[in-house]
Backbone as CSV, one residue per row, in Angstrom:
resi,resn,N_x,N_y,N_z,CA_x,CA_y,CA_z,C_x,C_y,C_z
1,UNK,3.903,15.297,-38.731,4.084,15.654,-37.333,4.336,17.146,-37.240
2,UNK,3.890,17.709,-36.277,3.891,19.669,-36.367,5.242,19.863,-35.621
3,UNK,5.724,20.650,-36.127,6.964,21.296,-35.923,6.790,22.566,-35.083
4,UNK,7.440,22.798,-33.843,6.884,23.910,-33.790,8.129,25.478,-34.261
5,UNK,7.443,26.356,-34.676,7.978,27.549,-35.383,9.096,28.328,-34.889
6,UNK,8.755,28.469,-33.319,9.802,29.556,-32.320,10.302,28.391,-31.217
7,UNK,10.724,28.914,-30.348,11.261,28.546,-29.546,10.530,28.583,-28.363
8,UNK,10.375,27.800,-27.953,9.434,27.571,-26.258,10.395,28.427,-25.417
9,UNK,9.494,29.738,-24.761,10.333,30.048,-23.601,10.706,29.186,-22.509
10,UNK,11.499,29.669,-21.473,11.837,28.788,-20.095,10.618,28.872,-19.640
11,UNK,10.171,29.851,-19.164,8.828,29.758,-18.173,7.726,29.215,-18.570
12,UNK,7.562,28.994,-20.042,6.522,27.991,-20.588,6.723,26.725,-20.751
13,UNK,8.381,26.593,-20.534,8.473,25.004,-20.666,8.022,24.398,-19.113
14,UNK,8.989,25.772,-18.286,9.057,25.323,-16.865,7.483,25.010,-16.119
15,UNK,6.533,25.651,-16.445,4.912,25.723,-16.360,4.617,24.373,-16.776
16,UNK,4.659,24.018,-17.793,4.583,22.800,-18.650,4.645,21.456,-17.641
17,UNK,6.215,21.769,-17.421,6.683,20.509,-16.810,6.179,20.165,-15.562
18,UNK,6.058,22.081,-14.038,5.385,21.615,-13.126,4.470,20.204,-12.543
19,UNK,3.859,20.013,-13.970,2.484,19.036,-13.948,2.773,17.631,-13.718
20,UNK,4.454,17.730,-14.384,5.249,16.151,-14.237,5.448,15.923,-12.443
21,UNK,4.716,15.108,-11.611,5.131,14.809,-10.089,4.855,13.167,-9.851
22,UNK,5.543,12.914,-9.250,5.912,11.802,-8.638,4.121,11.328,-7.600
23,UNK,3.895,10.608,-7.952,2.491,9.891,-7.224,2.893,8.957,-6.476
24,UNK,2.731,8.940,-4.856,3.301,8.242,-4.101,2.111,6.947,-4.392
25,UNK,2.620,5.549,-4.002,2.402,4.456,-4.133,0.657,4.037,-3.543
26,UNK,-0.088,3.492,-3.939,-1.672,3.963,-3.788,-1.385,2.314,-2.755
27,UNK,-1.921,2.258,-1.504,-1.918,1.274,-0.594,-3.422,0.613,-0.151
28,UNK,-3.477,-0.734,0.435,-4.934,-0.311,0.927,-4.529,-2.359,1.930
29,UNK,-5.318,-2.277,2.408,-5.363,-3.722,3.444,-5.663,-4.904,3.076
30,UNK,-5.459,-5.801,3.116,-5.871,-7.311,2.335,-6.974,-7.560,4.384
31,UNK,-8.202,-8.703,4.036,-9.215,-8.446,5.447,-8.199,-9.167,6.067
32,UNK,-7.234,-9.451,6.096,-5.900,-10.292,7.347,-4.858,-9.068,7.918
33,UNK,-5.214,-7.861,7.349,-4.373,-7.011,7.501,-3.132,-6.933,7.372
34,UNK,-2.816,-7.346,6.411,-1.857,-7.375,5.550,-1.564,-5.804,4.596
35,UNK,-0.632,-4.939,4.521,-0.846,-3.669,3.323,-0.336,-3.929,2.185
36,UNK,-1.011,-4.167,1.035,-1.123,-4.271,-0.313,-1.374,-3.777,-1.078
37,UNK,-1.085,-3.359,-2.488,-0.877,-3.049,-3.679,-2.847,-3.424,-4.294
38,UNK,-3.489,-2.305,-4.461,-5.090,-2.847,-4.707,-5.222,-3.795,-5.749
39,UNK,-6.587,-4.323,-5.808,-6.244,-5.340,-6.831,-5.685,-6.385,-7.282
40,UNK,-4.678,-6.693,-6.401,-3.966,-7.596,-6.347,-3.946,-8.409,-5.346
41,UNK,-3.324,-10.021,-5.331,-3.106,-10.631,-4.263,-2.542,-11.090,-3.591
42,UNK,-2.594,-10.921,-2.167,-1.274,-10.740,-1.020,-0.757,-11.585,-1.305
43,UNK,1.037,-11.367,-1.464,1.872,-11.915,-1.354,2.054,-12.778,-0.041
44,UNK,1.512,-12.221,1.080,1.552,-12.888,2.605,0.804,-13.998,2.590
45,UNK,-0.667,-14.024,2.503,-1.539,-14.848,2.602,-2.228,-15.731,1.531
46,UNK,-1.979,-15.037,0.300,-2.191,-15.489,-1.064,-3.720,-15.151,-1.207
47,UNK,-4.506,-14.305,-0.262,-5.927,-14.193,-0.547,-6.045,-12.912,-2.176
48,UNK,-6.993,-12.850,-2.724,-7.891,-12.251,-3.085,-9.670,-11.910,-3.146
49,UNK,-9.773,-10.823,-2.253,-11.126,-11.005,-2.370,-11.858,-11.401,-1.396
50,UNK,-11.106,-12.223,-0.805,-12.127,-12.824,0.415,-11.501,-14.537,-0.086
51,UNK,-11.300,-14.917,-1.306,-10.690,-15.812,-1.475,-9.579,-16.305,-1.549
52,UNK,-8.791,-17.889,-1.708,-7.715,-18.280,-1.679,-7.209,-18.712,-2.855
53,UNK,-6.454,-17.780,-3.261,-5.949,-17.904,-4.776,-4.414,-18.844,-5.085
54,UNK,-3.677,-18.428,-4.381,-2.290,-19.147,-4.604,-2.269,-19.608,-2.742
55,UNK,-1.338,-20.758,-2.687,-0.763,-21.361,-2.102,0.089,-20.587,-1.750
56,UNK,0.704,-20.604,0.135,1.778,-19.584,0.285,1.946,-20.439,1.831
């Protein structure tokens, strides 16, 4: 594993880290209009897809 030699300045760590941000939560509509988590299936209606996956 590489070691590194010197010491990371502040402003190169601080540069570095900038890149670390918080991604707000990606949303989108189930066709009952329901707002849901993509990909997945509504907790409200139990659809996916156009189909009826779980019982609710």
């Amino acid at each position: 594993m590489a070691v590194p030699k010197r010491r990371m300045s502040r402003s190169n760590t601080r540069s570095r880290r900038s890149q670390w941000k918080a991604q707000p939560v990606t949303l989108s509509t189930c066709p009952r209009g329901h707002t849901i988590r993509p990909h997945t299936v509504c907790p409200t209606c139990g659809r996916y897809a156009d189909r009826q996956i779980i019982d609710v």
